[in-house]
C-alpha positions as semicolon CSV with decimal commas, in nm:
position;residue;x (nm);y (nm);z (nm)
1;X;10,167;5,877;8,232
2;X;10,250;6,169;7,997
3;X;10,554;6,179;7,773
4;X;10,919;6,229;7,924
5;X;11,019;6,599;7,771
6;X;11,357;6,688;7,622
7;X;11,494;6,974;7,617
8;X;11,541;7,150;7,242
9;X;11,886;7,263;7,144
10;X;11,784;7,625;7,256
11;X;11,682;7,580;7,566
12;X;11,997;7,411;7,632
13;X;12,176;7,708;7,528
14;X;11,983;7,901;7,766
15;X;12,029;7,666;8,066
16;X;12,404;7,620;7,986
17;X;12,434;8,054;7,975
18;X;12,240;8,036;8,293
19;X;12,532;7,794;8,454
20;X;12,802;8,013;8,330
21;X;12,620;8,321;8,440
22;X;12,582;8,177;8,802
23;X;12,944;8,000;8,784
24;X;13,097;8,351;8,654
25;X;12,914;8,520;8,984
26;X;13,014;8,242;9,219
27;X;13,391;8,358;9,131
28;X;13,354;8,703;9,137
29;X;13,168;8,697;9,479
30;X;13,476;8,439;9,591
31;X;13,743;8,641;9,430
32;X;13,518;8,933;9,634
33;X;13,597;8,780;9,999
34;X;13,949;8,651;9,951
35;X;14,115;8,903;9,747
36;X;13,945;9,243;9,777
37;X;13,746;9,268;10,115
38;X;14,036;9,141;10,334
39;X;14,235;9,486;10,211
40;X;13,980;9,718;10,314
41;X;13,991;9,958;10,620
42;X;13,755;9,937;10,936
43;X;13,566;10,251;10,730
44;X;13,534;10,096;10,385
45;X;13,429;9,792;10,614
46;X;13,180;9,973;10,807
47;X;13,062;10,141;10,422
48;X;13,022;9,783;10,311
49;X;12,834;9,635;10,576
50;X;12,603;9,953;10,587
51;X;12,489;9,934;10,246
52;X;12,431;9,527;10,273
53;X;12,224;9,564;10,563
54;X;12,075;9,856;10,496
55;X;11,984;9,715;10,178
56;X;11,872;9,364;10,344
57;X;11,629;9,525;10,573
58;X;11,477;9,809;10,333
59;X;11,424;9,477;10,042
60;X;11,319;9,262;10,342
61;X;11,073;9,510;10,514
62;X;10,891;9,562;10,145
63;X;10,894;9,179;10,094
64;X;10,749;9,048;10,438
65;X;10,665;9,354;10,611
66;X;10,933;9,252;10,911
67;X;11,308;9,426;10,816
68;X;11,468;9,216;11,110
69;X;11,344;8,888;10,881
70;X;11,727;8,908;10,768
71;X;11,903;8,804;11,036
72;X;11,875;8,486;11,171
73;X;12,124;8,253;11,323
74;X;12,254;8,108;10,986
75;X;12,297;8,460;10,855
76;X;12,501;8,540;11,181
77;X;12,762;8,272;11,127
78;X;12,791;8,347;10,782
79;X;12,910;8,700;10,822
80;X;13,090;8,606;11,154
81;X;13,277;8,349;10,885
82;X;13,334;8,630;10,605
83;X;13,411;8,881;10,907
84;X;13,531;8,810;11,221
85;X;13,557;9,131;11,368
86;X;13,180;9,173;11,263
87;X;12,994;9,249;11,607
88;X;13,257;9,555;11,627
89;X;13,211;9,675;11,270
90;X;12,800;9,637;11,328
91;X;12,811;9,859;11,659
92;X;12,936;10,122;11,394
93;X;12,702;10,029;11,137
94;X;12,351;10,063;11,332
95;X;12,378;10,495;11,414
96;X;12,418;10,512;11,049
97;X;12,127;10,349;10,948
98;X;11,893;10,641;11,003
99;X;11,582;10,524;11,230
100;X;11,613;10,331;11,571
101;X;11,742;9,985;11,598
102;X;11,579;9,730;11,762
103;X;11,876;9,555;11,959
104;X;11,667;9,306;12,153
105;X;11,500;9,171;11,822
106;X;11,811;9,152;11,624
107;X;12,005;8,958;11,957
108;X;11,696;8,696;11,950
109;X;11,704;8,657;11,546
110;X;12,044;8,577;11,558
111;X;12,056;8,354;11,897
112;X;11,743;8,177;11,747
113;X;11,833;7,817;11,708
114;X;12,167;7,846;11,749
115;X;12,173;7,570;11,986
């Protein structure tokens, strides 16, 4: 059996920053949904959702060579809780993402296992 290890004093300084770091982006990202993004117009909503998804797919497509790998059924109800009005804003979202959107693939991500 080898030796139970304890942190030093620095590490724990780094762990602890890495708490607050994560705690202090937690907020933000809260403060994000409850305060600011209920105030914004179906355009700055349509801006926002563009550059997430955009950004999803294009970081998604490089990772696992499949840019519909970000939506999934979980993913769906999570923006569906954030934004209700979401399958509205999205039908404005997709012509601005600049290539051809699969419809059929993104309907079975997000039905998949939604049972």
């Amino acid at each position: 059996m080898g030796k139970n290890y304890e942190l030093s004093d620095e590490e724990k300084k780094i762990l602890q920053k890495h708490k607050d770091l994560a705690e202090k982006a937690n907020k933000k990202q809260e403060s994000f949904w409850s305060d600011e993004y209920p105030g914004y117009s179906v355009d700055e909503k349509v801006k926002y959702w563009l550059a997430s998804i955009h950004h999803g797919m294009r970081m998604q497509g490089e990772a696992t060579g499949d840019q519909y790998s970000e939506f999934s059924a979980e993913w769906y109800k999570y923006v569906k809780l954030k934004e209700p009005a979401f399958d509205m804003i999205f039908e404005k979202v997709v012509p601005l993402l600049g290539f051809d959107f699969n419809w059929n693939e993104y309907k079975g991500r997000i039905a998949a296992n939604s049972k």
